[in-house]
Each structure stands twice: as C-alpha cells, then as structure tokens.
BAMAR-669233 format. One record per residue (C-alpha): residue in three letters; x, y, z. Coordinates in steps of 0.1 Angstrom, whole numbers, plus 5000, padded with zeros to 4 digits. Layout:
ALAXYZ...
END
This chain:
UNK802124118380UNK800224268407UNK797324398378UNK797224018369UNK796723908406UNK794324128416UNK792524018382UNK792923618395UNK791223768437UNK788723938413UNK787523588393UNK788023408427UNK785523608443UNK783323568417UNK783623198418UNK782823208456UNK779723418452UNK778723188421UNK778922928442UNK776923048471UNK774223098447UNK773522808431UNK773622658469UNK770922858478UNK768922758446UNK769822418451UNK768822418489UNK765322608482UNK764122398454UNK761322168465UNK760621838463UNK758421688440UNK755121838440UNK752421618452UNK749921508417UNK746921608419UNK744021488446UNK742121198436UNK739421058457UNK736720838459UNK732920868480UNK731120588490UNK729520368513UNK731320218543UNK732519828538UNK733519938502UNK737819868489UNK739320138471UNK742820168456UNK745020478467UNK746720548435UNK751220478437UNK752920778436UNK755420818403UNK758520688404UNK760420348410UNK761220138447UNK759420118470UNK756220318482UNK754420318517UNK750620498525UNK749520638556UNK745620768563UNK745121068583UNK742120908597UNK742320518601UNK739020478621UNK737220578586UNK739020458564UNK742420208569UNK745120158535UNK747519868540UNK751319798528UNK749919788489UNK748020098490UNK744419908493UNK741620118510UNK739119978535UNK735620218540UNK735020158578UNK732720448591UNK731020758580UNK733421038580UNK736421188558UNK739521118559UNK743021138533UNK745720868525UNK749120988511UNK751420778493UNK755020848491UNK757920718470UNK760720888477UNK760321258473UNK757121198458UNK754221228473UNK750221118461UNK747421248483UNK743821048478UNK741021208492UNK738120928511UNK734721028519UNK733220768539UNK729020788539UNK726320558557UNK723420588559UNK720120838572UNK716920648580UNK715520308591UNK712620198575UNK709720138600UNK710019758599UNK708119418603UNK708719048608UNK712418918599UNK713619228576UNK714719558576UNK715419818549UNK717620158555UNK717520488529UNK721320588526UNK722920948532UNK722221068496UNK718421008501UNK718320818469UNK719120458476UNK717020168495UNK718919938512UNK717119598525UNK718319278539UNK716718978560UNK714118728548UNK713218818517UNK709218658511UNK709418748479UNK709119138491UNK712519288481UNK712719358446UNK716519298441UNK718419348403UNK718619058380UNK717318838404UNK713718688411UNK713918538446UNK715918508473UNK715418338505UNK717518518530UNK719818848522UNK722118878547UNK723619248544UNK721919558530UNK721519538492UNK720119858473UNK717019738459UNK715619778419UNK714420158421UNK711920118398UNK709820428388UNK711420658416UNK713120938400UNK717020928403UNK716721268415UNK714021198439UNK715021218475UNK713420928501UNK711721098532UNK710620758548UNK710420398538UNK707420158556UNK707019798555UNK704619538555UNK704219158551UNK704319148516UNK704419508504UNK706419838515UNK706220208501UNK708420438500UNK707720838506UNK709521138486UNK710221458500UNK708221558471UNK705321398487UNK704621098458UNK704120748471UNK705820438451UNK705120068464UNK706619728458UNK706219378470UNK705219078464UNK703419018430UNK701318758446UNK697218858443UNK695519098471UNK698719248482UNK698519628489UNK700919778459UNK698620078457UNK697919968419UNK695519778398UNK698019468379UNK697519188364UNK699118918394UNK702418748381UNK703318438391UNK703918408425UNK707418458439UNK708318738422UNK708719068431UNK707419388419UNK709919698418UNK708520018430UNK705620248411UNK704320498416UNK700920538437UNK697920778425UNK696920958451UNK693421198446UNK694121408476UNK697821548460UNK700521508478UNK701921278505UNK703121368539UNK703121038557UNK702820648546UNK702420298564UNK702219978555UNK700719688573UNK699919318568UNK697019348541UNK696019768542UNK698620068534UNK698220438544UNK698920748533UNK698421078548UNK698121398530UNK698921748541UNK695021898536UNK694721668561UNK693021338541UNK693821008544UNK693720728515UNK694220328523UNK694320058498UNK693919648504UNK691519498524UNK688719718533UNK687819578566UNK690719748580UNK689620088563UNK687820288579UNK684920378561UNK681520628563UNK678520508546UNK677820148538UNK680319898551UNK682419658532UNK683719398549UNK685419098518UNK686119368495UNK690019458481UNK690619758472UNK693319758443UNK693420158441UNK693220418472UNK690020528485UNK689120798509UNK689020668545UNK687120808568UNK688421098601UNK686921168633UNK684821478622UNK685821608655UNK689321648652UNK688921858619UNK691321918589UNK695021968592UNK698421788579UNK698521408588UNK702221398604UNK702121038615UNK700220718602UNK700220328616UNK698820028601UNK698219718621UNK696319388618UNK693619548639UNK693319888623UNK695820198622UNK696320528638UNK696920908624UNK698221198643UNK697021498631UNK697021848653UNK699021748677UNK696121468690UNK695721108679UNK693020888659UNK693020528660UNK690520288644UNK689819868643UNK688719718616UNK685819948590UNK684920198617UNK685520568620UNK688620668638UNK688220788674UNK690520898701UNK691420718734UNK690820878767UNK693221158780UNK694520948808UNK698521038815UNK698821268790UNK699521638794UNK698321838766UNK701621828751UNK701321758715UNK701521428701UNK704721388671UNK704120978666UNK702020738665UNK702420298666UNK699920018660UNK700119668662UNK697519448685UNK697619778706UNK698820178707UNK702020388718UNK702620748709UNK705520998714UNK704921338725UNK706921688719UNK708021588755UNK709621298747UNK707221118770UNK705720798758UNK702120688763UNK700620348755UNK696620248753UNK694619948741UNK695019528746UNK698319448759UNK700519198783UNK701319488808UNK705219488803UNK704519638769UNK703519958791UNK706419998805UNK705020058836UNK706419838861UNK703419588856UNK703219218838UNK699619098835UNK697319128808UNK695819478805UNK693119678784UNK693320028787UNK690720258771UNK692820578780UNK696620648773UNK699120568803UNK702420698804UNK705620428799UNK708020488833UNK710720678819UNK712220768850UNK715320668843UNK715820718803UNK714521068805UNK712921228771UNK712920988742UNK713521168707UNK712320898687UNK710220528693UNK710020218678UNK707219918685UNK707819558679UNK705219278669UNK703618998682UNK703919118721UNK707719198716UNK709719508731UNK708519888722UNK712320038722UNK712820458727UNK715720608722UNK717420888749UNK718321258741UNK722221118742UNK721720838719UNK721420538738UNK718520258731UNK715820218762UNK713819868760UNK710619698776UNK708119468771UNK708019088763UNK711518978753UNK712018738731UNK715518548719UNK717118858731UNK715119148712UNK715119398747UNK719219388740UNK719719378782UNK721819038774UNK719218758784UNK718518528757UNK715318318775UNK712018488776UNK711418788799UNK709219078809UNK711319398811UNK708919568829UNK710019948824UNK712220088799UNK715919938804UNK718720048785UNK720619818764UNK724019698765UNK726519848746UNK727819528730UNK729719628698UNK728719988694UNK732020218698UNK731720468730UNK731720748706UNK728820638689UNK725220778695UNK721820618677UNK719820858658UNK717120628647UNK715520248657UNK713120018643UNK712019708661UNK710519378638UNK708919058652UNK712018908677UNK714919188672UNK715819578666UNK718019778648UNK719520118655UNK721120298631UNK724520498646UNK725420858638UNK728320658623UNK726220568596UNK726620158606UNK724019948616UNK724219768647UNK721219498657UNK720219238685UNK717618998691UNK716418698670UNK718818648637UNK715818468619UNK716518528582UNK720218658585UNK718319028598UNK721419038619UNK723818918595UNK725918598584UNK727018348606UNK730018108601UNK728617838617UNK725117808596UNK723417878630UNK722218228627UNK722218228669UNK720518538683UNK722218838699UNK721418928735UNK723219248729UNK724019488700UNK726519358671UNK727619538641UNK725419428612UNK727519338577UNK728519608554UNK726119678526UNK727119508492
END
C-alpha cells in the first residue's frame, strides 16, 4: 500500500510540473507575427491603401506620423507633406505594418506671366500648372486653357535617367537643364518661337514636347528663356542664344529682323575674359551673364558691358535677373539693382521713376542676407528670401503679388516680409519664383504655397469660378 502511494505522489508531481510547463509555453508564445512591410513612395496629395491585416472582424489603422500621411477607419491613406511615416493595421492579434514615404518637390522653375513649373524630389519629373498658351506640353492632350495644379509634363527626349538641374521659362517656350549639362526645349509649335531647333511649324496650338538642343560649345551650365531669345551658358565660359537676333548680342555685322532657328555664338565683354557662365537672364530688353564672380548685361545686338560699381563691395556676384531692368545677388546675400525702374523696385525706401547706371544696394536692414532672389515682370515685386526661410517683398504690388495682405495697388518701398497665411510655423521656403502679378515659394515640406494674382488658376481652383487673388500665402493644389 504505501509502495503504491508513493507511486500515485510520484505521478502527481509529475502532473504538476507538466502542467507548469506547458503554462510557461503557453504564456511565452507570441502573437501573430506582423506580415511583412509593404509600402508605397510618392508624391504628396496622392491615396494609398494600407493593406487589412489577416483574419476576420473588425480591423482599425493608426499612422505613426499623421502630419505626413493620415489613414482613416477603412485603412485609406492620404499623402499630406514630405516626410516618412508608418501605418499599422491590426485585427486582433494581428498586426500589418505599411511603410509611407511622402516626397515633394526640389526646384521652382524661374517663371513668367500666369504659370509656373516645379522639378520634383527625384530630379526627373516636370511639374507645370497655370495658363497654359499652348506652352505645356501635357500627355494625350493638345491644348488646354488653364491647368490648375501641377501636372508632370510629356518628357519627351529627356533621358529617364537624366536628372533636371534647372527649368527656365519664357512666353511661349521653356528649357530645361540636366546635371549632365544638355539643354532640351519645348513650347509652343507656333513659328519664330525659340525651341533651340530647326522644325517644320505645326499648326498652331499645339505644343512641342521637349528635344534636345545642339549646343557647339559642349556642355551646359546655365539656361534662360525669355519672350522671343533663349540662353545658354557653357562652362569654358561661351554663351549661345537662339530666336530673335536683335536681342543677341553680336560682334561683326549686326542683324537686326533675322531669327535664328539654331544657337549661335553671342558675343562677351572681352574684358571680363573666359570662365564658367554660373548665371544667365533673358529679358525683352536684352539678358545678363555672371561669370567670375562680376556681371555682364546687354540690350538689344550689342556687346555685353558691366554697370558701374556703385553699392557693391567686391563680394562676388552668385545671380543675376533681367526684365525692363537689373537685380543681382551676391555671396553676401546682399542684393543690388541697376538700370530703368519705378524706384520701389529698388527697394530702397524710394518711389519715383529712376535710371541708374551703377548697381545700388536693396535696404535689407531688416531681412538680413537673402540666400536666394526672385524678380517679377511688368514693374511687379523682386521677392528674396531670408537665411531662416521666410519670403521678403518690394516693389510695385499688384492684386496682392508683395504677399503683405493689401490687395489694391501699392509701392512697398523696401523689402517687407510676407504674411504667413497658410504656411505651417514649421515650415521654411527654400526656393521662390515671382511671374507677372503673383509668386510662389516652394517649402522645405515639399508643398507649394503662392499669393498674388490667380489669373489662369497659377494659384489653384476656386469653387466659386472667381479665381480671386491672394493677398497672402495659400497652399497651392496637390499635383495630379
């Protein structure tokens, strides 16, 4: 009896311990593992689906980041700003994680009358938007009047593995500059519009997609694009224009009522000598180059030639702009303006008409250094923008274009800051471009925020058919 009980303590023990066990297995097993990341990367304004997590009943998704990217009750995605950011879905012990990456874009195009183009943060995509004037060279479609949100233009003969440096435009005809230094146009297909190539004209409202531009001297290092001439700059230091060749400047003979289909050699200041051509303007009047740190400007067929010293202090010039008259940004920051102008497009404290030979120095007392510079059209605002991000505005306002909150017409006599309207506090601009009546800066968010005249949707849809101006910044639409 007592052999068979301690036999029964024995097997009861065992039982216990058994039992103790599997609880521990039990207790350390996990839960379901999560599936494997999925993800999706593209531009803000896009949708994306979060994919449901296995299982039955009900699932709920969180992001880790809703100011980039938001996921409602059904798992739907919205793309709001540049940045990264992960939603998880969960159904009961399973879990689904969804990586986002949010991207925006890089770099304004240097911009006239009522549109705008942007180059997007892989460098490979041109976005533009606003009145079209048969300009934009959209897919599957020959005209349209008025695009209001960025819409990645036709590429053309750009290589898809080509990366876009900079992006100019001009009345009817932009280029667009690789970091490999080739030059590709497109515009209008109307006759005597600078595409850089010989064609036979199409019918008119139609739009030619970008090509690439033959350039002699090799390779590109800077491009404009004006009203009937384009630019390019090369880094041994020679410049090439194409269009009409009274705004060339030329050695030798002049021609005056002659358009020049392919580029030809313009003509420098002999003075200034060779060296890389870092900045080039094209204007009505003429066009600029900075080359060695100085400046050369020219009107109409003559020879460049540089303006008196004036305000500036030997500090190298980085920029140069050129419409009916001349501002330039130094390695200072400081910005200097010359030639025919309503005062207030000094920036100088001063409103009447003005002609200065030499440059004079805009009052930026209260911005400080600017890190880059924009120049409207058609005696509107020059705009700079600060070492912290923030826009600076003068000039002759017009529906709201300085973005100080005045909608009539005003001088703004020295550079002003603009409001903040719907740019988040967190938000710096890295890059502006001002057209005819408005401007707009691109955030490091990689969104586009505008203000001034909304003359062919440049500033976006309106609900009301209206199109009203905006006296301070708004958020432009999301590109399509």
């Amino acid at each position: 009896m007592g052999h068979r009980l301690g036999w029964i303590a024995t097997g009861l023990a065992w039982l216990a311990l058994l039992v103790v066990l599997q609880g521990v297995s039990c207790a350390a097993a996990p839960a379901a593992s999560p599936a494997p990341a999925q993800g999706v990367t593209a531009l803000y304004g896009r949708m994306a689906q979060a994919p449901s997590p296995p299982g039955t009943g009900p699932a709920s998704w969180t992001s880790s980041n809703p100011a980039v990217a938001s996921v409602d009750a059904q798992g739907r995605v919205t793309l709001i700003r540049r940045g990264t950011a992960t939603v998880t879905g969960v159904r009961g012990s399973a879990r689904q994680t969804f990586a986002v990456t949010v991207t925006g874009f890089s770099k304004l195009a240097r911009t006239v009358g009522n549109r705008a183009c942007a180059v997007d943060d892989a460098r490979t995509g041109i976005y533009c938007w606003g009145q079209n004037l048969w300009t934009l060279p959209y897919p599957a479609t020959a005209w349209q009047p008025a695009v209001p949100a960025p819409q990645r233009i036709a590429p053309g003969d750009i290589p898809a593995s080509a990366r876009i440096a900079d992006v100019a435009m001009g009345t009817f005809a932009a280029c667009a500059l690789t970091e490999a230094g080739t030059v590709h146009c497109f515009g209008s297909g109307g006759p005597h519009v600078p595409l850089g190539r010989a064609i036979t004209p199409p019918a008119p409202q139609t739009a030619q997609p970008p090509v690439q531009v033959t350039l002699p001297g090799g390779t590109a290092a800077a491009i404009a694009v004006g009203p009937s001439t384009a630019c390019a700059g090369t880094s041994a230091g020679e410049l090439y224009c194409w269009g009409w060749a009274q705004q060339i400047p030329q050695a030798g003979p002049i021609r005056t009522n002659v358009f020049k289909d392919l580029p030809m050699l313009a003509a420098r200041d002999p003075a200034q000598g060779a060296g890389k051509i870092e900045s080039v303007a094209a204007s009505t009047n003429g066009g600029c180059i900075v080359a060695g740190g100085d400046a050369d400007c020219w009107g109409g067929v003559y020879p460049p030639a540089k303006f008196e010293t004036g305000d500036r202090t030997g500090a190298p010039l980085t920029a140069v702009l050129s419409d009916d008259f001349t501002c330039a940004l130094d390695s200072n920051g400081q910005t200097y303006c010359a030639g025919r102008a309503f005062g207030a497009r000094y920036g100088r404290g001063q409103a009447p008409f003005l002609i200065s030979k030499a440059w004079l120095a805009a009052d930026q007392s209260g911005s400080g250094p600017f890190k880059a510079l924009s120049m409207g059209q058609i005696a509107n605002v020059s705009c700079g923008l600060s070492q912290a991000g923030d826009a600076w505005c003068w000039g002759k306002s017009h529906m709201g274009s300085a973005g100080d909150g005045q909608t009539p017409d005003h001088d703004v006599l020295r550079p002003t800051q603009t409001l903040r309207g719907a740019r988040p506090q967190d938000v710096a601009y890295v890059d502006i471009s001002c057209g005819a009546y408005h401007c707009v800066a691109l955030g490091d968010d990689g969104r586009l925020y505008g203000w001034g005249s909304n003359q062919g949707m440049v500033l976006g849809p309106d609900p009301t058919g209206k199109f009203p101006s905006a006296a301070q910044p708004v958020l432009l639409a999301p590109p399509r």
